[in-house]
C-alpha positions as CSV (number, residue, x, y, z in Angstrom):
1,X,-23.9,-51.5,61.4
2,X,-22.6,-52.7,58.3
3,X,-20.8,-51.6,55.5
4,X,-23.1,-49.6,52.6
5,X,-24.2,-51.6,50.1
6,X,-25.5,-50.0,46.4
7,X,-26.4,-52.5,44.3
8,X,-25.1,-55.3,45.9
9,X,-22.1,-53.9,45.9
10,X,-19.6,-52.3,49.2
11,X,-19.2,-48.6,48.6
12,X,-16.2,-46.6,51.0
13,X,-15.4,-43.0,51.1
14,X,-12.4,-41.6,49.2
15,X,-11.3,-40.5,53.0
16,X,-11.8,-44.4,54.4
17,X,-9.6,-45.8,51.8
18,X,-6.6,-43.3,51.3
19,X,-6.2,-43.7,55.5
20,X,-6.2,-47.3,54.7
21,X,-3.7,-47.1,52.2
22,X,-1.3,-44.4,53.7
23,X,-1.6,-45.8,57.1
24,X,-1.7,-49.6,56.6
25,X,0.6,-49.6,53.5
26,X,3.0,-46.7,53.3
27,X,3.8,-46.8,56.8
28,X,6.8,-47.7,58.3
29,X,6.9,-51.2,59.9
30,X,8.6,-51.9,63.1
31,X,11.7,-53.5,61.4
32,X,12.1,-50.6,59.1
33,X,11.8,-48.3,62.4
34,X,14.8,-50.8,63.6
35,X,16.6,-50.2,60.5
36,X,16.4,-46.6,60.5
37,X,17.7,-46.7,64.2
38,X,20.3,-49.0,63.8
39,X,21.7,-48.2,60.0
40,X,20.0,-44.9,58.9
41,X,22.8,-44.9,55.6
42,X,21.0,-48.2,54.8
43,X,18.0,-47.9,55.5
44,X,17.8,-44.3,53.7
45,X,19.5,-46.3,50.4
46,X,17.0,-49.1,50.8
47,X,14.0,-46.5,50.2
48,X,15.8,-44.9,47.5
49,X,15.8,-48.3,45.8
50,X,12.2,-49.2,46.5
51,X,11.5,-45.9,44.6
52,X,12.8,-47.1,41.1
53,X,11.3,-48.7,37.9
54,X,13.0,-51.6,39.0
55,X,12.1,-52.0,42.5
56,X,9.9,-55.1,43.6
57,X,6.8,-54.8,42.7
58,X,5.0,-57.7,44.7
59,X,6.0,-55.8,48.3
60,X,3.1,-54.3,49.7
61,X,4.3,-50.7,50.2
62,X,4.5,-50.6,46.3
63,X,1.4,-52.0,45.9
64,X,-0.5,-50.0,47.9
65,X,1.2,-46.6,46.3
66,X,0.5,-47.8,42.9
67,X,-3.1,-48.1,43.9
68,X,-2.7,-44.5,45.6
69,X,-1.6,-43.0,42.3
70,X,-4.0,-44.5,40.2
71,X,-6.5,-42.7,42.6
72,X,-5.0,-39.1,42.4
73,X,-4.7,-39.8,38.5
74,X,-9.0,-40.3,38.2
75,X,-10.1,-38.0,41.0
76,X,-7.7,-35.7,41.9
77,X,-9.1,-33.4,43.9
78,X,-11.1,-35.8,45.9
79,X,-7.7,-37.6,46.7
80,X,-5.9,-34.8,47.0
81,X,-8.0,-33.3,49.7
82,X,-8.6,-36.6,52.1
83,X,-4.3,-36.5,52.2
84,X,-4.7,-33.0,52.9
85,X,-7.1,-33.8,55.6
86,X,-5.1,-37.1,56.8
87,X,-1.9,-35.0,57.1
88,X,-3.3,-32.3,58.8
89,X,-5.1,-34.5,61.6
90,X,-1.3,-36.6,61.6
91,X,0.0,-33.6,62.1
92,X,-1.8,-32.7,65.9
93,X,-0.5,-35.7,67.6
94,X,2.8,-35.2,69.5
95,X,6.0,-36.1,68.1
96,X,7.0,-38.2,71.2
97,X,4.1,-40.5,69.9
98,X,5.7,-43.1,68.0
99,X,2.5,-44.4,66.4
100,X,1.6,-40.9,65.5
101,X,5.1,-39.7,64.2
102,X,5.0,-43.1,61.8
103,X,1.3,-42.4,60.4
104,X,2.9,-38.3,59.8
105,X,5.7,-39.9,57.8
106,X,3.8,-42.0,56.0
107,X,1.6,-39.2,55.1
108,X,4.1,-37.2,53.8
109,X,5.5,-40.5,51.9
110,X,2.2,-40.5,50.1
111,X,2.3,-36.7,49.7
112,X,5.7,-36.9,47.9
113,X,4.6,-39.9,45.3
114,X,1.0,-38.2,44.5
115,X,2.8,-35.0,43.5
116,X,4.1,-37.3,40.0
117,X,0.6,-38.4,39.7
């Protein structure tokens, strides 16, 4: 099957796109997993800098939390709950699972920047 279409137009659940966001955007990458292994000081230092007014605005991870934001700030709730719900399913698969222990981390990452929204 296909998408859903209303009025020509692709529709998505609230759920769909904040797991697409959290986990596709806000999720660590390989190399930052790397970076965090090899220089945890500068690593930790480089996220602290990606957090700021100034920080780049074109790299995806900001991107994909400005878009995140945007979406707590019109339907709170909505939002709000589908991270709830995306934490809480994170939050069942072992810690010794890499893949699982990145999507937790990027929940909480989109926990912490939806409680300013």
């Amino acid at each position: 099957g296909g998408s859903p279409l209303i009025d020509g137009r692709v529709t998505i659940s609230v759920e769909t796109l904040v797991q697409a966001l959290v986990i596709k955007f806000l999720r660590l990458s390989e190399e930052e997993v790397q970076e965090w292994n090899e220089d945890p000081e500068g690593r930790f230092e480089t996220d602290e800098a990606e957090k700021t007014p100034s920080a780049e605005v074109n790299r995806p991870r900001h991107c994909g939390g400005m878009v995140l934001a945007q979406m707590m700030r019109r339907n709170s709730i909505a939002v709000g709950k589908a991270l709830i719900d995306l934490a809480k399913q994170c939050q069942q698969v072992p810690i010794e699972n890499l893949t699982g222990l990145l999507h937790r981390e990027a929940c909480y990452r989109a926990l912490q920047l939806c409680k300013f929204s």
